[in-house]
C-alpha positions as CSV (number, residue, x, y, z in Angstrom):
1,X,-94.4,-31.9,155.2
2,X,-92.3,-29.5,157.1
3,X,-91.8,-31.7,160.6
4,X,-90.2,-34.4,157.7
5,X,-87.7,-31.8,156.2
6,X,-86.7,-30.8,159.7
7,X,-85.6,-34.2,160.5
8,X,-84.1,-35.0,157.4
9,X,-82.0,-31.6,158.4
10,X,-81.1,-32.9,161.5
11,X,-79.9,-36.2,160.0
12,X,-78.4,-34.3,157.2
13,X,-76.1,-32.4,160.2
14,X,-75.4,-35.6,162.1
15,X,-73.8,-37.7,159.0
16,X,-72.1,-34.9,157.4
17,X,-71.1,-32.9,160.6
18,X,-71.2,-29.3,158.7
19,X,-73.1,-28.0,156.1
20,X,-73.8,-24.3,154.3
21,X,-77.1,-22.9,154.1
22,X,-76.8,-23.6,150.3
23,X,-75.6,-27.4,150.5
24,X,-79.0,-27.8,152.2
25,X,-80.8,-26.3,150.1
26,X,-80.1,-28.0,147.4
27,X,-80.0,-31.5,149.3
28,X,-83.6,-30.7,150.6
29,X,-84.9,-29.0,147.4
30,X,-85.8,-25.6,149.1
31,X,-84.9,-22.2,149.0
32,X,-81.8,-20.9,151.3
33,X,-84.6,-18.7,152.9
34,X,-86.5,-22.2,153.7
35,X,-83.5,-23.2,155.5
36,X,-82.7,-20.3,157.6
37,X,-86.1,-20.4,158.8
38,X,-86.5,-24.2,159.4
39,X,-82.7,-23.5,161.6
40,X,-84.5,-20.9,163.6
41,X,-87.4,-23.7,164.3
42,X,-84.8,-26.1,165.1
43,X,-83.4,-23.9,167.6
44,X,-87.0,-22.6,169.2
45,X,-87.7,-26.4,169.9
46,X,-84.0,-27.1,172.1
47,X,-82.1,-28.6,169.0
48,X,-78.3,-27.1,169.7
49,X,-77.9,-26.0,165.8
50,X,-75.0,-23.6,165.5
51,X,-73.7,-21.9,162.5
52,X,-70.2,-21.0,162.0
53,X,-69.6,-17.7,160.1
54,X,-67.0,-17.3,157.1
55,X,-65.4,-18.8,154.2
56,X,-64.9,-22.5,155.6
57,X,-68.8,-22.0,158.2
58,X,-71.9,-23.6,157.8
59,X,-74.5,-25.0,160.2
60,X,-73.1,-27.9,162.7
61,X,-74.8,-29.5,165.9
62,X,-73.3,-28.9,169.1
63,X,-71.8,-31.4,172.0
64,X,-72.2,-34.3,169.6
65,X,-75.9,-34.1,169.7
66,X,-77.3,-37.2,168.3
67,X,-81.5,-37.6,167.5
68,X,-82.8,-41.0,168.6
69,X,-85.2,-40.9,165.7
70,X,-86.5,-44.2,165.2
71,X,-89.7,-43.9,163.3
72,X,-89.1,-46.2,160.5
73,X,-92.0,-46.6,158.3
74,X,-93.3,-49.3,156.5
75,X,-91.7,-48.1,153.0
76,X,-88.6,-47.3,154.4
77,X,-88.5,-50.9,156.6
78,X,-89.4,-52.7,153.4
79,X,-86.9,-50.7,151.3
80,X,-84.2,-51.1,153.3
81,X,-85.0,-54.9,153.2
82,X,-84.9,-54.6,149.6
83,X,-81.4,-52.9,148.9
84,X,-80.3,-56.3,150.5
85,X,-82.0,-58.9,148.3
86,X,-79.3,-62.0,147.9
87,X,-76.9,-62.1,145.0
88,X,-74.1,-59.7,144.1
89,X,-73.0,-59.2,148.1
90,X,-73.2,-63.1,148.2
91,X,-70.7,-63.3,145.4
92,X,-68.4,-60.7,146.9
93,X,-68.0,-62.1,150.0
94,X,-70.8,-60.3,151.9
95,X,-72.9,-62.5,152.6
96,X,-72.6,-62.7,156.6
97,X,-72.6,-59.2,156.5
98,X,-75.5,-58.5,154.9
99,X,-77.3,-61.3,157.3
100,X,-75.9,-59.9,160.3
101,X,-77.3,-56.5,159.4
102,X,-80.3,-57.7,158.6
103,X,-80.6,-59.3,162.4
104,X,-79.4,-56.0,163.4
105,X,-82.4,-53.5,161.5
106,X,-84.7,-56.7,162.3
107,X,-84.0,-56.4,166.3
108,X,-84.7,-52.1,166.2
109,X,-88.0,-52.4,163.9
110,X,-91.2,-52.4,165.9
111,X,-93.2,-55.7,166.3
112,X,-95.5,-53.9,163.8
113,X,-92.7,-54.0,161.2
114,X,-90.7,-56.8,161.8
115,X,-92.8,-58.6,158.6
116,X,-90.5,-56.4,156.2
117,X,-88.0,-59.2,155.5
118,X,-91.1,-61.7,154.3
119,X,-93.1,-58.9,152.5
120,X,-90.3,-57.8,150.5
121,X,-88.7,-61.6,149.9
122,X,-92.4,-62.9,148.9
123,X,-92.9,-59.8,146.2
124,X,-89.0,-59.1,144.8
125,X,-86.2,-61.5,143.5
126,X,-83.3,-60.5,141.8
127,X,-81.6,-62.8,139.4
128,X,-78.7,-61.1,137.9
129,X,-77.2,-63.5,135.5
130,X,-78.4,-63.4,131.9
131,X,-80.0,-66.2,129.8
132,X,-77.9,-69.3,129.1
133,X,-74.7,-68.2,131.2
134,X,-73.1,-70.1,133.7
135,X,-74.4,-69.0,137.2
136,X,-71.9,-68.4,139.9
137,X,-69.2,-65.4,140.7
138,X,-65.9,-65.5,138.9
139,X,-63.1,-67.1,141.2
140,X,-61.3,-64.1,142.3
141,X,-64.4,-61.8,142.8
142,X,-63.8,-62.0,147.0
143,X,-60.5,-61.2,146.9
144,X,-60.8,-57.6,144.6
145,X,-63.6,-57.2,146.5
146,X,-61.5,-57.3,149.9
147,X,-59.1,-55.3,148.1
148,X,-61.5,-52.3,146.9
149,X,-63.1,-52.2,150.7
150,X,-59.2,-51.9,152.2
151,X,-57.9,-49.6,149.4
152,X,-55.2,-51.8,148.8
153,X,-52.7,-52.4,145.8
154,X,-53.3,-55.4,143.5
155,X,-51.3,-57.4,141.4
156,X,-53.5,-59.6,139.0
157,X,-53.0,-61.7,135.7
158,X,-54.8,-61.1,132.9
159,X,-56.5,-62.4,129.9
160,X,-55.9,-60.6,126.6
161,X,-56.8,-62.6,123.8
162,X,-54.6,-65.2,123.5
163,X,-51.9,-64.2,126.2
164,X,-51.6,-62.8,129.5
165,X,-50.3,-59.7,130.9
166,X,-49.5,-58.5,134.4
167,X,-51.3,-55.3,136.1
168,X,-50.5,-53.6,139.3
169,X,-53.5,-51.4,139.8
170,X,-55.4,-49.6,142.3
171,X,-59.0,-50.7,142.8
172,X,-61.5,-48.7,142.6
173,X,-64.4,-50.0,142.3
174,X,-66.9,-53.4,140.8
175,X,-69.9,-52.8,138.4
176,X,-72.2,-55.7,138.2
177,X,-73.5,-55.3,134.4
178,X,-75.6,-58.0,132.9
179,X,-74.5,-60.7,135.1
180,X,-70.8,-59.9,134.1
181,X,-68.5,-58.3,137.1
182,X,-66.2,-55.8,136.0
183,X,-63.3,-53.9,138.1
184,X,-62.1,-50.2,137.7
185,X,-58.8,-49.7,138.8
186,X,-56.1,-46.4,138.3
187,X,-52.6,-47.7,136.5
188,X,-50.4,-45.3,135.7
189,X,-52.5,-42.3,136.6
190,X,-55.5,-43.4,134.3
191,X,-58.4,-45.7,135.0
192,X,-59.0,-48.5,133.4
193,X,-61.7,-51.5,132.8
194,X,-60.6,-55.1,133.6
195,X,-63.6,-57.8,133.0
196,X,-63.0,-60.0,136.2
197,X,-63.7,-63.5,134.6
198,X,-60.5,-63.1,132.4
199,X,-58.4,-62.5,135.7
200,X,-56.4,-66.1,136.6
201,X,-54.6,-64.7,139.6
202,X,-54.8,-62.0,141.8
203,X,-51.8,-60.4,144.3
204,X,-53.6,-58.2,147.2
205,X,-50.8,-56.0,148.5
206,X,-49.7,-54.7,151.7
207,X,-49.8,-51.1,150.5
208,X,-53.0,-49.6,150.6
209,X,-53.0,-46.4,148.1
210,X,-54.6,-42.8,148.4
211,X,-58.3,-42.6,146.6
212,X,-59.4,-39.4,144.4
213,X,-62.4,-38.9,146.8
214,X,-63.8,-36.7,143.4
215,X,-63.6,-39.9,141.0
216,X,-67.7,-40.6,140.6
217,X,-67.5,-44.6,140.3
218,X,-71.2,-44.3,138.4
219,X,-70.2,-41.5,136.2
220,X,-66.9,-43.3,135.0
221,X,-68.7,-46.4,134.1
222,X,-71.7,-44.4,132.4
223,X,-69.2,-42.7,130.3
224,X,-67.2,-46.1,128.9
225,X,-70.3,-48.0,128.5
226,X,-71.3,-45.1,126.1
227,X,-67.6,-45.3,124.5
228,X,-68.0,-48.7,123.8
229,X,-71.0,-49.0,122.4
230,X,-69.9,-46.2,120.5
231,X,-66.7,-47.9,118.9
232,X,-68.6,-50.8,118.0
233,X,-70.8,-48.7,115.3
234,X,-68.3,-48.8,112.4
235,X,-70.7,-48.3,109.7
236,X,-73.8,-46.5,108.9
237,X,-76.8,-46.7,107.0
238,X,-79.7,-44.2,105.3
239,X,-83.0,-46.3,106.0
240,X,-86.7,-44.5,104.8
241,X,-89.0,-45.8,107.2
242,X,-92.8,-45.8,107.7
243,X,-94.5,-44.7,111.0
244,X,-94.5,-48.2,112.5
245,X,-91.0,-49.0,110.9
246,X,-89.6,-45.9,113.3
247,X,-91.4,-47.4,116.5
248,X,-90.5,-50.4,116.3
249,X,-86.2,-49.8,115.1
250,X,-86.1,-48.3,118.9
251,X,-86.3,-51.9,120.1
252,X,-83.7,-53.4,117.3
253,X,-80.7,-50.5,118.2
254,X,-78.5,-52.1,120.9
255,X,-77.9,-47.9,122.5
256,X,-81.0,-46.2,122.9
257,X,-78.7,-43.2,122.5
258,X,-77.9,-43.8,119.0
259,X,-81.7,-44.0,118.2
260,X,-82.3,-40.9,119.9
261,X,-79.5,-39.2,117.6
262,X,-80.3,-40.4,114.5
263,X,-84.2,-39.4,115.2
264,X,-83.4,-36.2,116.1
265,X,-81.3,-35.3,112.7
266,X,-84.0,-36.9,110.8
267,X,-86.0,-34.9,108.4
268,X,-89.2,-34.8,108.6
269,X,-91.7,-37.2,106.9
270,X,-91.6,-37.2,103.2
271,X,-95.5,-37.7,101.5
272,X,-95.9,-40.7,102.0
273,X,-95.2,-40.2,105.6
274,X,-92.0,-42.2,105.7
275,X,-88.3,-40.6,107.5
276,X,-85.0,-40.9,106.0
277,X,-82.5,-41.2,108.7
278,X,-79.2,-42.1,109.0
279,X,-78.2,-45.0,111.3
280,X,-74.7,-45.8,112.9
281,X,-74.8,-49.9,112.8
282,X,-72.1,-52.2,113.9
283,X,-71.5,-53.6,110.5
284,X,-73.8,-54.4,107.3
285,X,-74.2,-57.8,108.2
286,X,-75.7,-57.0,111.6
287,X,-78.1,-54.6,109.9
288,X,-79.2,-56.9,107.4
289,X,-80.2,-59.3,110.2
290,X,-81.8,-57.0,112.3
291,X,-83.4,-54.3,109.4
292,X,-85.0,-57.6,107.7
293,X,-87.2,-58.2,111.0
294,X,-88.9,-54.8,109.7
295,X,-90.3,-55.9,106.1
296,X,-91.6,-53.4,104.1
297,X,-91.4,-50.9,107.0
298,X,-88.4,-50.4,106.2
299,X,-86.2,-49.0,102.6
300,X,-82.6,-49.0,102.6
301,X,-81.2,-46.3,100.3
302,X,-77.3,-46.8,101.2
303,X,-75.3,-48.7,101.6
304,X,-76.1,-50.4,97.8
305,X,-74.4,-53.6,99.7
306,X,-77.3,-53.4,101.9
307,X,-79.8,-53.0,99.9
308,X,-78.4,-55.6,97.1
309,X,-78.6,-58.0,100.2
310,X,-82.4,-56.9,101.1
311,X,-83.9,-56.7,97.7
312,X,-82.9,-60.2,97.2
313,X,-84.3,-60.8,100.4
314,X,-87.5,-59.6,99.4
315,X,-87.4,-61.3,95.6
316,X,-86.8,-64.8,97.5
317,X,-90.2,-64.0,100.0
318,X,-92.2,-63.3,97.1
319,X,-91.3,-66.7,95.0
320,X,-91.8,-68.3,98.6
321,X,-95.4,-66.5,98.8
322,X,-96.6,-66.5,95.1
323,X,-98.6,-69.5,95.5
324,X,-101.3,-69.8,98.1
325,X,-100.5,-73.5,98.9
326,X,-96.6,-73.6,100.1
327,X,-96.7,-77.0,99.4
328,X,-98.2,-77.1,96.1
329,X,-95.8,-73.8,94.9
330,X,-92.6,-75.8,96.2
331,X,-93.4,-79.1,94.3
332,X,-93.8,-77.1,91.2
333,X,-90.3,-75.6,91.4
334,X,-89.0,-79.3,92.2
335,X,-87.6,-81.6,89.9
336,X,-89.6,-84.4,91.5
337,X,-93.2,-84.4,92.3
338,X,-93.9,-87.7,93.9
339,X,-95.4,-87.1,97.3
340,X,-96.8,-83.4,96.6
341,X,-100.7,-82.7,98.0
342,X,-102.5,-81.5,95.2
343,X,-102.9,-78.8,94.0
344,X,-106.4,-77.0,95.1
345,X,-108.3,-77.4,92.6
346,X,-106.0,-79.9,90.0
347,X,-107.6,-83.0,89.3
């Protein structure tokens, strides 16, 4: 355990050059004690750690020293493998790249390893489009992915409904959700959300512009995914639901956020062991759809829309289910009988 921490310390000094006691602490999960002690180690065995004292010091490596570590093991092999499974570099252009690298790791591994590329191809495939969606990268994926890699200025055309506008933007970054690309860029000082599809032309500057180095590319994206989701929920609904009714609404609300929420503000079961909760939905429509998947799980107490719309729901099964023969109890109803089965029983 401890011969592994001191070599991720090592390459913890050689990527990021200098580091305090404290910023490797926290990176290995030990105690700044831990550290000063593990340094001391370091140094005993004829590793050249130094520390430079005050406000701007830490712990560096001297003369350039560089490990030649090269004890891979299997999991890290295979894993490595597996962070380049085809797909979403193929579609940005990376393609070569990715194979190249792969010859690369393939030509360092030891004979005893060099199986990772088939082990991890024969167990893991990643197929990143959704269900009944045209496969295939939008067309001008390559070039904003050029464009975020160089930091450089784009000019694009854009898809707003009916029309298009123009945006000169900085690229920041591509998210990959759902099988949909998606590109951050910074326009006037603010960062914005551009579905790549809807692009139909893209400019890459000359200019190449300066990146905040503190913008958090997965923060950013957690954040609007959450606002979205969020602005979709226009109305709400009180719902009293049994035990079963409650497991099983987790799996019919889009955010699992919203569930959580909603749960959490609940009271708590009434005597008949049924929760009232209230429910941000997108519209009463959409929970009439989805809330009628529960049955009798499931009471709406507001909206009185809603619950017009379920109760009629419910008074339409019942006529459907009144009769034990569905055939039999729909002839009845109907005007004309010829070619009805019998009715059990009927002579």
């Amino acid at each position: 355990m401890r011969a592994s921490r001191l070599i991720s310390l090592v390459l913890l000094l050689q990527a990021r050059e200098t580091m305090t006691a404290a910023e490797l602490a926290e990176e290995l999960e030990v105690s700044e004690r831990t550290v000063y002690r593990d340094v001391l180690a370091l140094s005993a065995a004829g590793v050249p750690v130094y520390a430079d004292r005050g406000r701007a010091g830490g712990y560096r490596l001297l003369g350039g020293y560089r490990t030649r570590l090269t004890g891979l093991t299997r999991d890290e092999a295979e894993a490595l493998f597996l962070a380049g499974l085809p797909g979403p570099a193929g579609e940005m252009g990376l393609a070569d790249a990715v194979a190249s690298a792969e010859l690369k790791l393939l030509a360092a591994l030891p004979p005893s390893l060099r199986d990772a590329p088939a082990r991890t191809g024969q167990r893991f495939h990643l197929d990143v489009p959704g269900w009944f969606r045209e496969a295939g990268p939008p067309p001008w994926l390559t070039e904003l992915a050029g464009a975020v890699w160089q930091e450089r200025t784009v000019r694009l055309r854009y898809r707003r409904g009916d029309r298009e506008v123009a945006r000169e933007l900085a690229p920041y970054g591509l998210v990959l959700k759902s099988g949909t690309w998606y590109l951050v860029g910074r326009v006037d000082g603010h960062h914005r959300t551009y579905r790549v599809d809807r692009v139909t032309d893209v400019e890459v500057g000359a200019e190449t512009f300066d990146r905040d180095e503190g913008f958090d590319l997965g923060g950013y994206w957690r954040e609007q995914a959450e606002a979205f989701l969020r602005s979709m929920l226009r109305a709400e609904v009180t719902l009293r639901l049994s035990a079963a009714g409650l497991r099983r609404l987790r799996h019919l609300v889009d955010a699992p956020f919203v569930y959580d929420e909603a749960v959490a503000t609940a009271d708590g079961p009434d005597g008949q062991g049924r929760v009232v909760l209230r429910l941000p939905v997108e519209s009463v429509e959409v929970a009439y759809a989805q809330l009628l998947t529960l049955g009798p799980e499931v009471e709406v107490l507001e909206p009185s829309e809603l619950r017009t719309l379920m109760v009629a729901a419910a008074e339409r099964m019942s006529r459907l289910y009144a009769d034990g023969e569905p055939a039999a109890a729909e002839c009845r109803r109907s005007a004309v009988a010829e070619g009805c089965p019998p009715v059990s029983g009927s002579r």
